[in-house]
C-alpha positions in Angstrom: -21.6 170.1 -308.5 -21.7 166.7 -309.8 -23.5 165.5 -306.7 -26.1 168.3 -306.9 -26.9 167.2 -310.1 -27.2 163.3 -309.1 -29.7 164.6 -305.9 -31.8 166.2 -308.1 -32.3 163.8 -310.7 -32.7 161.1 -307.7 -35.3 163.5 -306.0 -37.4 163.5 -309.7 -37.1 159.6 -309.7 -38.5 159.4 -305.8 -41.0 161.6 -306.8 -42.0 159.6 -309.6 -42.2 156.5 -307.8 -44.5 158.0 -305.4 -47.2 159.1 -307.7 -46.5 155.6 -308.9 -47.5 153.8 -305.6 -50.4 156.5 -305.4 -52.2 155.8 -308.9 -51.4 151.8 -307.8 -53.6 152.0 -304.3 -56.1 153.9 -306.5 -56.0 151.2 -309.5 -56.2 148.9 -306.7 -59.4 150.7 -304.6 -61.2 151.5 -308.2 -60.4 146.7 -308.9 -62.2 145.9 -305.6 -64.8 148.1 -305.9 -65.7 146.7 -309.2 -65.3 142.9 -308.2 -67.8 143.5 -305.2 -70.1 145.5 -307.1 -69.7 149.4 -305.1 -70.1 152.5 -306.3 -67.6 155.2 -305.9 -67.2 158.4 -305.3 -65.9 159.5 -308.6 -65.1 163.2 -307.2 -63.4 161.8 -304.5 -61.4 159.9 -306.7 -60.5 162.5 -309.1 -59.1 164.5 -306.0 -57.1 161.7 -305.3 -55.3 161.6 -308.6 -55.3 164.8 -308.9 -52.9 164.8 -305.5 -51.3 162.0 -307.3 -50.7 163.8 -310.0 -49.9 167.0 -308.4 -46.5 166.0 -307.5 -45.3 165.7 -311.0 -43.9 169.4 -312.1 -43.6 168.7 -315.8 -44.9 166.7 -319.3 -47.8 165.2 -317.4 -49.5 168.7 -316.6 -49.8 168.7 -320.5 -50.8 165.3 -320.8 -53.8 165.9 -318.4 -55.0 169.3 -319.6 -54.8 167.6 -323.0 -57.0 164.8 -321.5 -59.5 167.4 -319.9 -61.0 169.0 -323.2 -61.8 166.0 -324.6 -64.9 164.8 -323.3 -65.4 161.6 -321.8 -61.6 160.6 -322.6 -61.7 160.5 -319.2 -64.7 161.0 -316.4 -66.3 164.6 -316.1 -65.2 164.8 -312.2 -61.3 163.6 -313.5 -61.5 166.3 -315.9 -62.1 168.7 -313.8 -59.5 168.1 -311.8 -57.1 167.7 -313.8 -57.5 170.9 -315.7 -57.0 172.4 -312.2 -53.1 171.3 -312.2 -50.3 174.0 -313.3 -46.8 173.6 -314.5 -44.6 175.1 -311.7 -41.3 173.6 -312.2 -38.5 175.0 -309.9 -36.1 177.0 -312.2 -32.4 175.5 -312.7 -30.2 178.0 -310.5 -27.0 180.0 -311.8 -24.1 176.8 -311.8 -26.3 174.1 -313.4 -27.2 176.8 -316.1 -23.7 177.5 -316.9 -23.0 173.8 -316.8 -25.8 173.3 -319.3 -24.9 175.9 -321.3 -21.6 174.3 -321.5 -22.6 171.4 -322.2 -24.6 172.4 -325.3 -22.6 175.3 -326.8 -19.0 174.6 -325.6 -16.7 176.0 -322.5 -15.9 179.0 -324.1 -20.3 179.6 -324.5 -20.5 183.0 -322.5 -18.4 184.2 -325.3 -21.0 184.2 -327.9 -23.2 186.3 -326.1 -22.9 190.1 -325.2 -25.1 189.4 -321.9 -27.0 186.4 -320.7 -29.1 187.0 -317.6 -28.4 184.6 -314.8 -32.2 184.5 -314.1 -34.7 183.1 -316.1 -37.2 185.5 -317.1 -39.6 182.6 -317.5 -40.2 178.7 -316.7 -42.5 176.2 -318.7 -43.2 172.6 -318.4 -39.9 171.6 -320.0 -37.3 173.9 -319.6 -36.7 178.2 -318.6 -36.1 181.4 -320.8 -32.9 183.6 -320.4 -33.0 186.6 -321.7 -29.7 187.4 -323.5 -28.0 189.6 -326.3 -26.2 188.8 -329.6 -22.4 190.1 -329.0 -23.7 193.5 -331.4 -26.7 193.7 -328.8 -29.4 191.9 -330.3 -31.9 191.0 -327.7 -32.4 187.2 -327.4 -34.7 184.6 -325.4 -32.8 181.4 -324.9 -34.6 178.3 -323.5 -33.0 175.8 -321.7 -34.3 172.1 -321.5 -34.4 171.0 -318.4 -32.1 168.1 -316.9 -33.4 164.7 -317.3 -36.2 165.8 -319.4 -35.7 162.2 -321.8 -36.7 160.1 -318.5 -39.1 162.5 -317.4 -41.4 162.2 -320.1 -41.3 158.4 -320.2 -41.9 158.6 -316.5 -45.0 161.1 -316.9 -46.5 159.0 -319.8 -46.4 155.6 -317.9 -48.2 157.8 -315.3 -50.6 158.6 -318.6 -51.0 155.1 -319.6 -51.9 154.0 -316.0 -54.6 157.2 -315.5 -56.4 155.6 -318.9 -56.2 152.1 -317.5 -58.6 153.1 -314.5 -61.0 154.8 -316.8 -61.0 151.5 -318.8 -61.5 149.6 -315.6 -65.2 152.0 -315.3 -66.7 150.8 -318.6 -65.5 153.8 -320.6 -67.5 155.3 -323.7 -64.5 156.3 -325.5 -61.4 154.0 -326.7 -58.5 156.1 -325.8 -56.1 154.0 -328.0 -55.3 156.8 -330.7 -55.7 159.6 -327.8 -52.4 158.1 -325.9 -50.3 157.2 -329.6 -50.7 161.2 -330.9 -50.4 162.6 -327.1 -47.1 160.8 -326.5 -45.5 161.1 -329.7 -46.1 165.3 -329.4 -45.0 165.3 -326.2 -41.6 163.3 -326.9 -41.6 165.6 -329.9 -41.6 168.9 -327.9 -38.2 167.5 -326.4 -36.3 168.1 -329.6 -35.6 172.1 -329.7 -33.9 171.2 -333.3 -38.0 170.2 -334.5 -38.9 173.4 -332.6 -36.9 175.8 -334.4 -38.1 174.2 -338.0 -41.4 174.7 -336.8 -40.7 178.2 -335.8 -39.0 178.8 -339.4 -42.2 177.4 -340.9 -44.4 179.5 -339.1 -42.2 182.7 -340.3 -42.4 181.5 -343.4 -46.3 181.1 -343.9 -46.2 184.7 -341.8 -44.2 186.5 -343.4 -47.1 189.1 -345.2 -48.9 189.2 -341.9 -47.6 192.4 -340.0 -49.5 192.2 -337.4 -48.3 188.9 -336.2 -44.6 188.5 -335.6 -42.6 185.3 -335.2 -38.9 185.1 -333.7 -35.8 184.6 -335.5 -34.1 180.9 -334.7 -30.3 181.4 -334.1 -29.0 178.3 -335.2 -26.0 178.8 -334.5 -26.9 179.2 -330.7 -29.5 176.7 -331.0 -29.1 172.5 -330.2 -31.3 169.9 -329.3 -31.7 171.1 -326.1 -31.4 174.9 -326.2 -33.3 176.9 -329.0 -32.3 180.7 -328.8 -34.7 183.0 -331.1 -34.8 186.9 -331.4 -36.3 188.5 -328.3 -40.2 189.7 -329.0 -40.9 192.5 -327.1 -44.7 192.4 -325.6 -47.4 192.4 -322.8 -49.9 190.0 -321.1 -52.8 189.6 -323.0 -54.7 189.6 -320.3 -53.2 193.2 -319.5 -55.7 194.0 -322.5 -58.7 192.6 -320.9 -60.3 195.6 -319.7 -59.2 198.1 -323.2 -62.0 199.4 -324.7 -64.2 196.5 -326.9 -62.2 197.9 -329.8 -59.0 197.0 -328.8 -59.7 193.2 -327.8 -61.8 192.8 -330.7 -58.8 194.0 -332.5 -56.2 191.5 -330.5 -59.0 188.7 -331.1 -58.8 189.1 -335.1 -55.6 188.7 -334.9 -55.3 185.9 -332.7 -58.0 184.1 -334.8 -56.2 184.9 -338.0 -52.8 183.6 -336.4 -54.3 179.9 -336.0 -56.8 179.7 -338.8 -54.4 181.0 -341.2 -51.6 178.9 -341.2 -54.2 175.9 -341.0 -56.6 176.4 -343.6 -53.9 177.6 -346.3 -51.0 175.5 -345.0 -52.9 172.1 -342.9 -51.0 173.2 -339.7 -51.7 174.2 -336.4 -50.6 175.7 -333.3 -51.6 173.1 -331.0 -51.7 174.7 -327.5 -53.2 177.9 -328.1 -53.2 179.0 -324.4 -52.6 182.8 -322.6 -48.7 182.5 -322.4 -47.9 181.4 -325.7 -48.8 185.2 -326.9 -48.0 188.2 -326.0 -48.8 191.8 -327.6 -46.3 194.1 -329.1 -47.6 198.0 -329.7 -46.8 201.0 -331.8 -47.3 204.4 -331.0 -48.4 203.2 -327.1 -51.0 201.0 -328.6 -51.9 197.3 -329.1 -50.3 196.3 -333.0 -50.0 192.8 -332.8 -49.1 189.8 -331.6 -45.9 188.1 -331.1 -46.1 184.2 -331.3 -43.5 183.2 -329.5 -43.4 179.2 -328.4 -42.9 176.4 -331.1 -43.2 173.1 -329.3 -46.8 172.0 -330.1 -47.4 172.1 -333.7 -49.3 169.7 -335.9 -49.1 169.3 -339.3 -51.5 167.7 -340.7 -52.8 165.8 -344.3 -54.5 168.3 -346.4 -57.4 166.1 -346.5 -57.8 166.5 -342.6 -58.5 170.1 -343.5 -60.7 169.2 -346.1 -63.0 167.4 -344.0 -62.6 170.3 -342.0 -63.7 172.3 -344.1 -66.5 169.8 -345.0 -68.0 169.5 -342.1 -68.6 172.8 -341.4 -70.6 173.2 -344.9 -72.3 170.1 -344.1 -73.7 171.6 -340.2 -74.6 174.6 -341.9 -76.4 173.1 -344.8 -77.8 170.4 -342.9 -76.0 168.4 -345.6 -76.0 164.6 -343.9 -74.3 163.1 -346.7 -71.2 166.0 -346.0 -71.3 165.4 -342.5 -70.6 161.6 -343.1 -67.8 162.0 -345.7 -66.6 164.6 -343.1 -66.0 162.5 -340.4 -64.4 159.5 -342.2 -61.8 162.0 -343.9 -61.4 162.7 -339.7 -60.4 159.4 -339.3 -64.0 158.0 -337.5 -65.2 154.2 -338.1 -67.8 152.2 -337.9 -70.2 155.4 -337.9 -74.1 154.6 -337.0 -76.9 157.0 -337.4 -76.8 157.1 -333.4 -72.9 157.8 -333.4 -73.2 160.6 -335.9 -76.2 162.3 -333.8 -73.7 162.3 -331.0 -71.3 163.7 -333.0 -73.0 166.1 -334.2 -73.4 167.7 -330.9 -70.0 168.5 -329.9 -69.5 170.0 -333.7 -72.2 171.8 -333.7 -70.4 173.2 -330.0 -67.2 173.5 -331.5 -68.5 175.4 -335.1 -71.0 177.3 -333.2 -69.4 180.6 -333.4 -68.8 179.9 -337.1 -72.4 179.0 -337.8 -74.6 182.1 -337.4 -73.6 185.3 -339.7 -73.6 188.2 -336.9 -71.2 189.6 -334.6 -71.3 187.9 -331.4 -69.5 186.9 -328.4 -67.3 183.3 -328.6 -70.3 181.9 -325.5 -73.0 184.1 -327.2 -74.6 184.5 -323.6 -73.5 181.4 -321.9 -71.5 182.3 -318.7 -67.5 181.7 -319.6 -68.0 178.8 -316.2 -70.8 177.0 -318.2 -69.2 177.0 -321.7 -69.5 173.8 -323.2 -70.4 171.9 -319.6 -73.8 171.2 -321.3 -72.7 169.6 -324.6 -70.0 168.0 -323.1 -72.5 166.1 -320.6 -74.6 165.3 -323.5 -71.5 163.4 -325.1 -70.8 161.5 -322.3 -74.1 160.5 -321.5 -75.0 159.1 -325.2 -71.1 157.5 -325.7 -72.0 155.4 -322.5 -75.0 153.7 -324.6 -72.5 153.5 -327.4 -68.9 152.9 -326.4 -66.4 152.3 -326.8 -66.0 154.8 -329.5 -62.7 155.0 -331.0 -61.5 158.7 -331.0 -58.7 159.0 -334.4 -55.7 160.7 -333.2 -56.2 163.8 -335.6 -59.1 165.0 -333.4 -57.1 165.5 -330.1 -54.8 168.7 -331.2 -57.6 170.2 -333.1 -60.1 169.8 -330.3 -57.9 170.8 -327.8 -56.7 174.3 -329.8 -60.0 175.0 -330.9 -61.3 175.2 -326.9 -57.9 176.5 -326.1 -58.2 179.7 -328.7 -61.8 179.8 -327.6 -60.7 180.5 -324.0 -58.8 183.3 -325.2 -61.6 185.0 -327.0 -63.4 184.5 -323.6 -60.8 186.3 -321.5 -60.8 189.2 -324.2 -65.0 189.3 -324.0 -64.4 189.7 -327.9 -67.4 190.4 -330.1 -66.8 189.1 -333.6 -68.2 187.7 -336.7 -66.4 184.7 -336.5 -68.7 183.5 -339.8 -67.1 186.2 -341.7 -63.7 185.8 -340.5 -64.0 182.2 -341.4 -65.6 182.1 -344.7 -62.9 184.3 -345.5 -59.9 182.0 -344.4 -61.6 179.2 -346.0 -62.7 180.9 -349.5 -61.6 179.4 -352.6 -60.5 176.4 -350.3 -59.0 173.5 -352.2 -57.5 170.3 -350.9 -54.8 170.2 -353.6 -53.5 173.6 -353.5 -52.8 173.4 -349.2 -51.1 170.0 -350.8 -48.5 172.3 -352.5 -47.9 175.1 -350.4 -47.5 172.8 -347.6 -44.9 171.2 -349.5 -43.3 174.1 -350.3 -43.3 175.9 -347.0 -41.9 172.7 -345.8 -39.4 172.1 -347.9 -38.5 175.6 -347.1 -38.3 175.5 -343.2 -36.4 172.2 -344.1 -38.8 169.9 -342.7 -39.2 166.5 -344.1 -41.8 164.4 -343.1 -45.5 166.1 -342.9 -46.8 163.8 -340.2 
């Protein structure tokens, strides 16, 4: 078994050195175009790193559909491609599970459980989910980290590091400095289940009056660094709900916005990777109740005065308040702002708020087709940053940008039809910086987590 184990992890490295030589004769092509003066075929190129890329079957699929909402952080035609990439890691068979499992929870492991399935009922980017029971019966889901998962990451973000060096080489409009720090420190973060299951705990915590959302139970005592084993949430696809009547998904999209917006404009958190398979719906009385939040591993917590200029610059777009807007964006973290930076600005917030802006029910594209949604103002971004870059992006923007257009994609998916002014206003009533200070603290100190950021 031991030699299996050594293949494996030698097959990973090979693979890693390949997309290595890859991105290098890229690097390379993208050096000597630039010291003879040729143009090249972007598309072409983002195919090829895609390919590159493609071989990687972990971390890095995060890192580059992190990297594709954010416009310009790399070019359009990379973008597209790299949102194209999946996760599709092969699932750790029977003996190396057992071996794991042994490894984390002792030899006498199977003991503690009244059944543990020998195959996972799902696989993510980092590790699989057994389904399992509690000695008394208690359904479970227990997640597995994956082996080698440490090396994997540094791997994948030296990968990272050299995809941002060839954008630098093509006179970029945004510095990606603070993009790469906050991407790899949440990514080596998501490798510590123990973080995970405080996060969860925190979540339950700022839940807990919210019956329509449900978050699982940690087991500690079955949990480690590298496994984290929560009560079993019982639920469908969402996108089983996609064609229930507009009532339903209106319904399901309610809750989903009062799920993230909740916890972040009372508490300064947020679920950072709002996508389809991090939710699923739990019914009563053979209908759709709820949701069940079920994954942990991408969750910011922020300064309450990130919130606040949040919160800011939302009154400021719709007040046309300039002065706001400003203060807004240097409690954001921006520098150096010019008249000409904050226009530019101004145009992906004004993409981002939209749906928050105008007080009638309406649809998250509001008659743009779910293919075109956001292409336009995200063209008009790059094409002003190229006058003005490098713009230095802070690090704060990259989680929220990337789970406001993920929890936008899920309203598109549900064709919801909301008044997402309402619904905000209401989260953000009474808002004050100080008071998310304290209950932060508290529901920190609570889900014994020490350090806000």
């Amino acid at each position: 078994m031991r030699d299996r184990e050594t293949n494996r992890f030698s097959a990973r490295v090979g693979r890693y050195a390949r997309v290595g030589s890859n991105m290098s004769g890229i690097a390379a092509k993208l050096a000597g175009a630039k010291l003879l003066g040729k143009d090249l075929d972007k598309a072409k190129n983002a195919e090829e790193i895609a390919a590159a890329l493609g071989d990687l079957k972990g971390p890095m699929m995060k890192v580059a559909q992190l990297l594709s909402t954010i416009p310009d952080a790399v070019p359009p035609e990379y973008a597209e491609a790299l949102a194209t990439l999946q996760s599709n890691a092969p699932p750790m068979g029977w003996a190396f599970v057992k071996r794991r499992m042994r490894a984390e929870l002792g030899a006498d492991w199977l003991s503690r459980f009244g059944e543990f399935d020998h195959a996972p009922s799902a696989a993510a980017s980092l590790g699989q989910v057994h389904r399992a029971t509690t000695p008394d019966g208690e359904p479970l889901a227990c997640k597995l980290q994956y082996p080698e998962m440490d090396s994997a990451v540094e791997a994948d973000l030296s990968q990272f590091a050299m995809l941002l060096s060839l954008h630098r080489r093509m006179r970029p409009a945004i510095d990606t400095s603070e993009i790469a720090e906050e991407i790899s420190g949440r990514l080596r973060e998501e490798l510590d289940y123990e973080r995970e299951a405080a996060h969860a705990a925190l979540y339950r915590s700022i839940l807990a009056a919210h019956e329509n959302i449900r978050v699982p139970k940690v087991h500690a005592d079955l949990s480690t660094r590298r496994l984290l084993t929560m009560s079993w949430q019982e639920g469908n696809s969402l996108l089983s709900y996609k064609d229930a009547p507009q009532e339903v998904r209106n319904r399901l999209a309610q809750t989903m916005f009062e799920a993230w917006w909740y916890p972040f404009s009372h508490f300064a958190v947020i679920h950072g990777d709002p996508h389809l398979g991090n939710y699923t719906v739990f019914e009563k009385d053979g209908e759709a109740a709820g949701i069940n939040l079920l994954d942990y591993g991408c969750v910011r917590i922020f300064p309450p005065q990130f919130v606040q200029g949040v919160v800011e610059l939302y009154r400021g777009l719709l007040h046309d308040d300039d002065a706001r807007i400003v203060s807004a964006y240097e409690l954001w973290g921006f520098q150096n702002l010019s008249r000409e930076l904050i226009d530019v600005l101004n145009v992906w917030a004004r993409f981002i708020y939209g749906p928050l802006l105008s007080d009638r029910t309406r649809s998250i594209a509001d008659g743009v087709s779910p293919a075109a949604y956001g292409r336009q103002e995200a063209f008009k971004v790059h094409q002003a940053l190229k006058e003005l870059g490098p713009v230095r992006v802070p690090r704060y923007f990259v989680f929220m940008d990337r789970a406001a257009i993920g929890l936008g994609g899920v309203f598109l998916h549900l064709r919801a039809e909301l008044n997402f002014f309402a619904l905000f206003n209401d989260q953000i009533a009474n808002f004050s910086s100080s008071a998310v200070a304290r209950r932060q603290e508290m529901a920190l100190k609570r889900a014994g987590i020490s350090e806000a950021v």
